[in-house]
TIFIGU-486581 format. One record per residue (C-alpha): x, y, z; residue in one letter. Coordinates in Angstrom, 1 decimal. Layout:
% residues N
       xx       yy       zz   aa
        X        Y        Z    A
...
END
This chain:
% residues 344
       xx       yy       zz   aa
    105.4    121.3    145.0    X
    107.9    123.3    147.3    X
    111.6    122.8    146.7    X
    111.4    121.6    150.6    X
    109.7    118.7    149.1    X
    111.5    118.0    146.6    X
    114.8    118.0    149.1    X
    113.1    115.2    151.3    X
    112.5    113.4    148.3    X
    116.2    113.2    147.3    X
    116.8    111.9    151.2    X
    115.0    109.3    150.6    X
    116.5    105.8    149.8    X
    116.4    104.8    145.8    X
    113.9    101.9    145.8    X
    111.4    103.7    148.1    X
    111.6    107.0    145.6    X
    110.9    104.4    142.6    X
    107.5    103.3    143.9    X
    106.7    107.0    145.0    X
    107.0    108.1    141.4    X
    103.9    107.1    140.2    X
    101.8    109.1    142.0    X
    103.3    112.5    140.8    X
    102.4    113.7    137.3    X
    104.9    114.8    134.4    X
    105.0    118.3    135.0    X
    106.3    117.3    139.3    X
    108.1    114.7    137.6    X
    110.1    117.0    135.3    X
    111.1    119.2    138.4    X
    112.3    116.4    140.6    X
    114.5    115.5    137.4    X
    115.8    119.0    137.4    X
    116.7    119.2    140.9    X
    117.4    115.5    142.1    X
    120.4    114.1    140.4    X
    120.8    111.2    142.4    X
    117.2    110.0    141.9    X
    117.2    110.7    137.9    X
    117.4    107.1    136.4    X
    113.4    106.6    138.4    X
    112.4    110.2    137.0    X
    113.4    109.1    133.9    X
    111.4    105.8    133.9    X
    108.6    107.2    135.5    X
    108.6    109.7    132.7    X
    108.8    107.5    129.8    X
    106.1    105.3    130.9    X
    103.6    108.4    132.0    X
    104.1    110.2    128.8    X
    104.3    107.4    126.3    X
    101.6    105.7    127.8    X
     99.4    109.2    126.5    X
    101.3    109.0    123.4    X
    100.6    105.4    122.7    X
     96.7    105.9    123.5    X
     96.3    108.4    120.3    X
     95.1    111.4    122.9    X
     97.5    113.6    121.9    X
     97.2    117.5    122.5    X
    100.6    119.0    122.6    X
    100.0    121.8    124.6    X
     99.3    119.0    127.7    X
    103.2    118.1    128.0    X
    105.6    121.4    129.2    X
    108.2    122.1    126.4    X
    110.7    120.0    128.3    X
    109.1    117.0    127.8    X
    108.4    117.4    124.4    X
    111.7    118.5    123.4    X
    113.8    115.8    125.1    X
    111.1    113.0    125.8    X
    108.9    112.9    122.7    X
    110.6    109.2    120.6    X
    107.8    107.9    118.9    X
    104.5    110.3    118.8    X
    100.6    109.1    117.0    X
     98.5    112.4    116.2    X
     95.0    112.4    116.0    X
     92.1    115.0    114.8    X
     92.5    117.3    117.3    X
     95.9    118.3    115.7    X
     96.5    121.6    113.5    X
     99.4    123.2    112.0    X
    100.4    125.3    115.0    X
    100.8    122.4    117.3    X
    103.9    121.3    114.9    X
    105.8    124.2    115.6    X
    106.7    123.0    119.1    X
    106.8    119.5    118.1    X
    109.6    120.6    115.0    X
    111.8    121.7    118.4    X
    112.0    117.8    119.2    X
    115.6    116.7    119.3    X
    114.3    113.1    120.0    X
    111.7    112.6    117.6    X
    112.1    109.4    115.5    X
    108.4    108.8    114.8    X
    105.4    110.5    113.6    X
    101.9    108.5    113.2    X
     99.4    110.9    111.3    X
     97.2    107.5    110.0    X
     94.4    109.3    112.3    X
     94.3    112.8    111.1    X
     91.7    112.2    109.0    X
     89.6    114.7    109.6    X
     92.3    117.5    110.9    X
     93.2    120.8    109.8    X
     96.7    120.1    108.8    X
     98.4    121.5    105.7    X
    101.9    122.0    103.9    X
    102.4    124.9    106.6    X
    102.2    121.8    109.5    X
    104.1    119.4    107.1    X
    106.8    122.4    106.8    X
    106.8    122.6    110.0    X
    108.2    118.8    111.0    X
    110.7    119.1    108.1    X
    112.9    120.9    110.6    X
    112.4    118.0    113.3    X
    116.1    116.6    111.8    X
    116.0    113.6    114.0    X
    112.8    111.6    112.2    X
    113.6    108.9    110.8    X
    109.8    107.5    109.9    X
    106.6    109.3    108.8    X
    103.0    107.8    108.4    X
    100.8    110.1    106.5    X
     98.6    107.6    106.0    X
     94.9    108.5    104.5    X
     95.8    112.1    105.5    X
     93.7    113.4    102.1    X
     93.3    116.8    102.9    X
     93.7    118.9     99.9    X
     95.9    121.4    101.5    X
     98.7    119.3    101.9    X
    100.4    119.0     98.7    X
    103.8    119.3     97.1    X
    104.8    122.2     98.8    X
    105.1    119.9    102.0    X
    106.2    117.3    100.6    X
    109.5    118.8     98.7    X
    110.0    120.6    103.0    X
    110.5    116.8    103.8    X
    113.2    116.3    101.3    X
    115.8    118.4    104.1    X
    115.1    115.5    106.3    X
    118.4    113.6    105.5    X
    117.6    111.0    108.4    X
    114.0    110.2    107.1    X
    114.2    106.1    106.2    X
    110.3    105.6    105.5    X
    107.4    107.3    104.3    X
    104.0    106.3    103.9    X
    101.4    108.5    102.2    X
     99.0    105.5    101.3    X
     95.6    106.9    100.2    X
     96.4    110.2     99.8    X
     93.7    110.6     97.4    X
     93.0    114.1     97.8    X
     95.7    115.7     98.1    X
     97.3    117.3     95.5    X
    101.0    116.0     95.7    X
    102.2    114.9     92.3    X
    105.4    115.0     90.4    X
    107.2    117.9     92.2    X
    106.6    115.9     95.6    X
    108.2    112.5     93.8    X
    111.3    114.6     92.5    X
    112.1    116.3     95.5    X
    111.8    112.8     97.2    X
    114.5    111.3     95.8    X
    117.1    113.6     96.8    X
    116.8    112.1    100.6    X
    119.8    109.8    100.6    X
    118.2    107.9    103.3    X
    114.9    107.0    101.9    X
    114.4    103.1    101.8    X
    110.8    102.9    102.0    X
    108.2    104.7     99.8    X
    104.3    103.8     99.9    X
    102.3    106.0     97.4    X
     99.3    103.9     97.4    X
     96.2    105.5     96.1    X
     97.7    109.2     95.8    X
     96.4    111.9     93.8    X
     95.9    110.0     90.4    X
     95.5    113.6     88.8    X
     99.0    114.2     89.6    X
    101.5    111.4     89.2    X
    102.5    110.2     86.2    X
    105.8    108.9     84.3    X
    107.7    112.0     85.3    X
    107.0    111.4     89.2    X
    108.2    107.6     89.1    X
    111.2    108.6     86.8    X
    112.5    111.3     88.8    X
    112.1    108.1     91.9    X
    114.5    106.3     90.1    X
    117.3    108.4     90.7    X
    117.4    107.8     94.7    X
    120.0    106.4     95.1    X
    119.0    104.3     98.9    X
    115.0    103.4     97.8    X
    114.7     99.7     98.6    X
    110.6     99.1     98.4    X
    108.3    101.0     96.0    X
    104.4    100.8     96.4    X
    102.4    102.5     93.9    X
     99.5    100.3     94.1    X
     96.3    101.9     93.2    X
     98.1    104.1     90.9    X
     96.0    103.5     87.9    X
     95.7    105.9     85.9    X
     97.2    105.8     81.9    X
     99.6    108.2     82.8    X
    101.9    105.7     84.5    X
    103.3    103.2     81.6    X
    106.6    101.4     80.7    X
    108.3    104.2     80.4    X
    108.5    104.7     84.1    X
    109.0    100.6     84.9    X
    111.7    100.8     82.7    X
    113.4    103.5     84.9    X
    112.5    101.8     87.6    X
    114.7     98.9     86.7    X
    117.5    100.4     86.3    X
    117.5    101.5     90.4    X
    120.5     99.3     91.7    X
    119.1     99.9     95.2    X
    114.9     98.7     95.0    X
    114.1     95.2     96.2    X
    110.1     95.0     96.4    X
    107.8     96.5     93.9    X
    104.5     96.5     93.9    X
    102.4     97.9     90.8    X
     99.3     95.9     92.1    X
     95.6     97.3     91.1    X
     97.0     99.2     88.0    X
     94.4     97.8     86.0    X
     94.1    101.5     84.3    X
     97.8    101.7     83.2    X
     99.5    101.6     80.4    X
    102.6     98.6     81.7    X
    103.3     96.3     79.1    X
    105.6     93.5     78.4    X
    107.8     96.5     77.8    X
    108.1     96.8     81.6    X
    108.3     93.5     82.7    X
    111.4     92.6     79.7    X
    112.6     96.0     82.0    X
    112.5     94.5     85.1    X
    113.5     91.1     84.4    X
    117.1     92.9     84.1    X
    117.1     94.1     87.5    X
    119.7     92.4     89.7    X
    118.7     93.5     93.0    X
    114.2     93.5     92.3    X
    113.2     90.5     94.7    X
    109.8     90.6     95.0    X
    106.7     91.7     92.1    X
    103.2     92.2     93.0    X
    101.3     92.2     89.9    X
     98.1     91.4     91.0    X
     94.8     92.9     90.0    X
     96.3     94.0     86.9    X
     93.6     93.0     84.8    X
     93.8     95.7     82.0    X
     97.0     95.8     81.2    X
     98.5     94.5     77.9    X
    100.9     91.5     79.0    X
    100.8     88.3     77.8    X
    103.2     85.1     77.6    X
    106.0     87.0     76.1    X
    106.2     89.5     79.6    X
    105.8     86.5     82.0    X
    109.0     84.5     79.5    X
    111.1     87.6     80.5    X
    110.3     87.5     84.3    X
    111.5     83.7     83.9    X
    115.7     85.0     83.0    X
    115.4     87.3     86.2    X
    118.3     87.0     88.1    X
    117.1     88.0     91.8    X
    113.4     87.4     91.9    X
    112.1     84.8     94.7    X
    108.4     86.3     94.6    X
    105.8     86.8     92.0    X
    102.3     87.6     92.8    X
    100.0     87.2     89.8    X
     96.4     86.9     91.4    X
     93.6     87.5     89.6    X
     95.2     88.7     86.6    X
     92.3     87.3     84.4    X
     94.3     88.1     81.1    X
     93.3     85.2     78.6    X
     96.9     86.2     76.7    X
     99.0     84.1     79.5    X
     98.8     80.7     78.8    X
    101.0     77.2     79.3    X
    103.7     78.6     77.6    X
    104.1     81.8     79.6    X
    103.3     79.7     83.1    X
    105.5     76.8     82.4    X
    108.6     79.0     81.6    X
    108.8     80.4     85.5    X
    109.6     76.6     86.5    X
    113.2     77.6     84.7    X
    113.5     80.8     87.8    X
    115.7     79.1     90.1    X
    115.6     82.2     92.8    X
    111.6     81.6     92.7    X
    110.4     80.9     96.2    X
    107.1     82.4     96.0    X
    104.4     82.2     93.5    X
    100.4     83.3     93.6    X
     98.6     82.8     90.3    X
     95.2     82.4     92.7    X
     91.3     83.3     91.1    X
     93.4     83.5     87.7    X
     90.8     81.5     86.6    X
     90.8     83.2     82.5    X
     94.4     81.5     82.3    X
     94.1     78.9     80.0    X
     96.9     75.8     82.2    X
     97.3     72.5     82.5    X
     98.3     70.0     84.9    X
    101.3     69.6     83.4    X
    102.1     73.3     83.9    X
    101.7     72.7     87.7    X
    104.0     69.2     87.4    X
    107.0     71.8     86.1    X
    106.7     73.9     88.6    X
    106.8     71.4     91.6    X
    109.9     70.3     90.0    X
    111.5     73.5     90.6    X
    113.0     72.7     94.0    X
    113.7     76.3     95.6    X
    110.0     77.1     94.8    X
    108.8     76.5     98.1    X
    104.8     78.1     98.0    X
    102.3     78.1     95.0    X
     99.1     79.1     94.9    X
END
C-alpha cells in the first residue's frame, strides 16, 4: 500500500476509517498504525481482533505475524504441533506476553532449548505445558523458568515422559510468584521426597497437584514438609495408590492453618486407617475433604464419625467407599454438623 494511501486514509472521518479496517490485513494494519496517529485507537482494535482471532483458533505459525506484532501485540498465545524450538526465539522478544498454551504440542519438536527460550519472555505470568511428554524437555528447562519472577501458574499435567524430576521441583520454588503448581502424572522415575521437599520452601505456592504421582518414592516424609508451607491452600495427593502416605501425613497436615481443601481420593493402597482420618477431624482450616473410593477396610465409624466434630467442614465425598464399614448413625452426626453443607 503506497504512503499516498495511507494519507487519504488519515483524511478520512473516524467512524468511516473504523468500518474500513476490516478489510486490510495485519501487516497494512501495522503501517497505518505507524503512520496514522489520529486513527490509532481503530488500528489498534482492528489489530487485536485480526490477530487474536488466529491466536485463539490454535493455527499458530509465528513466522505469519511481522515482529511488530508479536513483540507488542502477542497477550495471550495457544501453540500447536507445528511449533519447534526456533520459533520461541522471537516469541521470548514479547514484551506483552502473559500467556502461553502448549496443551497441543503433543506431537512437536520442542525441548529445553525452546523452554529456555520463553524463560527470557519476563512478562509471563501463566504457562500450560500440559501433556507436552517429549523426552527432551527436562530439568534443564524447567530450572530456565525459575528467572521468571512474574510466572503465577504452571501446569505440566501428564508430563509423563519427560524427564523433569527433582532439580526441576527445587529450582521451582525459588519463583516468589508461583501460586499454582500442577505436576499431575510427571515423570514417576524422577520425583520423589526430595522434589516435594525442596516445594515446600516456596514461599507464595497456594495449590499443589501431584495427583498420579504414585510411585513409593513419595511418602510422609514429604506431606510432612508439605504442612509446614504457611502459604498452600488446596492439595491434592489423589490416585497415589502406589505411595507410601500414612497417617504420618495426614496427623502432618491436620496442623496446617492455612490447607483448605484435601483430595484423597483413589488412594486405595495406602496405609491410613481411623487414627489419620481422627487427626484430619482437629484441623483448623479445612472446609473440603474428598475421600472417594478409598476402599480401605481400616476406616470405620469411629474414624467417620469424628469429622462431624470439624466445624470448618463444608465439603465431604466418601462416594463408592463401599469397603468402609458405617452406620446410619455415622451419617445422623454428620448432618448435625451445621456448616457441613454437601455430603456425598
Amino acid at each position: 500500500m503506497s504512503q499516498q494511501a495511507f494519507s487519504t486514509i488519515s483524511c478520512l472521518p473516524w467512524h468511516i476509517t473504523e468500518s474500513y479496517t476490516r478489510f486490510f490485513d495485519i501487516a497494512s494494519l501495522l503501517c497505518i498504525r505507524r503512520t496514522c496517529r489520529r486513527i490509532r485507537h481503530s488500528v489498534d482494535s482492528a489489530v487485536h481482533k485480526k490477530g487474536g482471532n488466529k491466536m485463539r483458533k490454535g493455527n499458530v505459525k509465528l513466522s505469519t505475524f511481522s515482529p511488530t506484532f508479536v513483540k507488542s501485540w502477542v497477550n495471550n498465545l495457544k501453540l500447536n504441533s507445528t511449533v519447534t524450538d526456533m520459533d520461541f526465539v522471537e516469541l521470548a522478544r514479547c514484551s506483552s506476553l502473559r500467556s502461553v498454551d502448549m496443551s497441543r504440542c503433543v506431537q512437536s519438536s520442542i525441548g529445553d532449548a525452546g523452554i529456555t527460550y520463553l524463560s527470557k519472555s519476563e512478562s509471563l505470568t501463566s504457562l500450560n505445558m500440559q501433556a507436552c511428554s517429549q523426552d527432551s524437555i527436562g530439568d534443564v528447562g524447567i530450572i530456565a523458568l525459575s528467572k521468571l519472577k512474574s510466572l503465577t501458574t504452571l501446569n505440566m499435567r501428564w508430563c509423563i515422559q519427560s524427564s523433569i524430576g527433582n532439580a526441576g521441583l527445587t529450582s521451582l520454588s525459588k519463583l516468589e510468584s508461583l501460586t499454582s503448581l500442577d505436576i499431575t502424572g510427571c515423570n514417576q522415575r524422577s520425583i520423589s521426597n526430595a522434589g516435594i521437599i525442596a516445594l515446600s520452601k516456596s514461599k507464595s505456592l497456594t495449590s499443589l497437584n501431584m495427583s498420579w504421582c504414585n510411585q513409593d518414592s513419595i511418602g510422609d516424609s514429604g506431606i510432612i514438609a508439605l504442612s509446614k508451607l504457611e502459604s498452600l491452600r488446596s492439595l491434592d495427593m489423589s490416585c497415589c495408590d502406589q505411595s507410601s502416605i500414612s497417617n504420618a501425613g495426614l496427623t502432618a497436615l491436620s496442623n496446617s492453618e492455612s490447607l483448605t481443601s484435601l483430595n484423597m481420593s483413589w488412594c486405595n493402597q495406602v496405609s491410613i486407617s481411623n487414627a489419620g482420618i481422627i487427626a484430619l477431624s482437629t484441623s483448623p482450616s479445612l472446609t473440603s475433604l474428598n475421600m472417594s473410593r478409598c476402599s480401605q477396610r481400616s476406616i470405620s465409624d469411629v474414624g467417620v464419625s469424628a469429622l462431624s466434630q470439624l466445624e470448618s467442614l463444608t465439603y465431604l465425598d466418601m462416594s463408592f467407599c463401599d469397603q468402609f464399614s458405617i452406620g446410619e448413625e455415622v451419617f445422623q452426626a454428620l448432618a448435625r454438623n451445621t456448616s457441613l453443607q454437601v455430603i456425598r
